[in-house]
N, C-alpha and C positions, 0 to 999 in steps of 0.2 A: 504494500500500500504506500502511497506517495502523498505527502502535504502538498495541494495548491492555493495560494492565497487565493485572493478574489479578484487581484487583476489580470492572475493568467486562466480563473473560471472564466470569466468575461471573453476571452478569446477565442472559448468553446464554440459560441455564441455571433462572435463577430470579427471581421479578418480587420482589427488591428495590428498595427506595427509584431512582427514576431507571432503571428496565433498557426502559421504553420509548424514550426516547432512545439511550442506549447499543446497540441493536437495530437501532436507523433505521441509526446510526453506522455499524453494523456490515455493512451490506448495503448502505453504498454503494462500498467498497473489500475489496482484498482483506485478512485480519489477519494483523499481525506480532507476537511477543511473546518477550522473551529464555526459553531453553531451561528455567529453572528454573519461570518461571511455571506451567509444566505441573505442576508439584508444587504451588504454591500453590492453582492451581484445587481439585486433587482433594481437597487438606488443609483448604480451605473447604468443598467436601463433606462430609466426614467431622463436621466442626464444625457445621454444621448438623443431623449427624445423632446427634451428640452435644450438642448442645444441646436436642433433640425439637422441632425444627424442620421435623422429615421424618420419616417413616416409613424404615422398615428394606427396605420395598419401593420406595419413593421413589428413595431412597438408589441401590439396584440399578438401577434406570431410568435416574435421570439417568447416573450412571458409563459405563453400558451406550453411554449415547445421547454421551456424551466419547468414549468409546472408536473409537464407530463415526465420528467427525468426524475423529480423528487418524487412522484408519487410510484417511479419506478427503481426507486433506491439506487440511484444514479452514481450517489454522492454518499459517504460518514458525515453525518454533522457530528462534530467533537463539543460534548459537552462541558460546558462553562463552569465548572466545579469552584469549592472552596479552595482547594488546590490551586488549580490555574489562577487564582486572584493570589493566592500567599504567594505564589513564585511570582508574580507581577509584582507585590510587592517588594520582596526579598531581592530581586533584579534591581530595583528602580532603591533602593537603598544603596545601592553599591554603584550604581551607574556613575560615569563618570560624567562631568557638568558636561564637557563638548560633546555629549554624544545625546543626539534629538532621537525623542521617540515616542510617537504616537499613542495612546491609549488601546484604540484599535488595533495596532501593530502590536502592541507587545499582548493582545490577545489573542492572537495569530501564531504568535510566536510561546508563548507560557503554553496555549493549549496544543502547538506540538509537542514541545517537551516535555507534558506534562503525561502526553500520552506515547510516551516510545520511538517518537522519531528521531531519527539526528540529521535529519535535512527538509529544508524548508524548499521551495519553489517560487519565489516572485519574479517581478522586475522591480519592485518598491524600493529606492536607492536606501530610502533613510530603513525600512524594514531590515534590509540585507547588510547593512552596518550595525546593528542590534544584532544580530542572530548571533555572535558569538558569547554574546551575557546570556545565554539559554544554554547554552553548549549544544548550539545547533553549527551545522554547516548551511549557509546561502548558496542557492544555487539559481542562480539566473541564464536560460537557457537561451532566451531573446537577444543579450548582447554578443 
């Protein structure tokens, strides 16, 4: 099983920068991704279609075609434990002041490590600079 954040879920979905990599990625294991990601995807949708990146029927489609992946167990959603919040803490105690790091991110990141992985999947520059106060590896296959 393979961690993918939410910006290389999105490329599932739509041929941004790098999503033919991310694809290969993705069909060769099964995918993991912490529970909120699920929000992130769809909030990238919506941003797309508020950007006039898509069409309002686009929009409908791809959602549609999300939809029908969750409900066919497509995806792990990695649950958001007491756990993954104490290591968010416990990380963010020791972080060093130069090093930026998102809320979101470092729940991406605690609920891989929380749950057995040692490598993450983004292109998220600031995510993939964190990854190693998790004792994760970053892997960004896009650049």
């Amino acid at each position: 099983m393979i961690y993918l954040d939410s910006t290389y879920l999105v490329r599932l979905y739509f041929e941004d920068p790098g999503y033919e990599r991310v694809r290969q990625l993705a069909a060769s294991d099964a995918i993991a991704c912490a529970q909120h990601g699920r929000a992130e995807v769809i909030a990238a949708f919506h941003r797309k279609l508020q950007e006039r990146t898509m069409t309002a029927r686009l929009y409908e489609v791809v959602l549609q075609q999300f939809r029908d992946e969750l409900r066919a167990d497509a995806f792990r959603w990695l649950f958001l434990s007491d756990l993954v919040l104490e290591r968010i803490e416990l990380a963010y105690e020791k972080l060093p002041a130069t090093t930026f790091l998102r809320a979101v991110d470092a729940l991406h990141l605690s609920a891989a490590a929380e749950n057995g992985f040692r490598e993450i999947y983004s292109n998220d520059p600031k995510l993939l600079a964190a990854a190693a106060h998790f004792a994760l590896r970053a892997i960004d296959v896009i650049s």
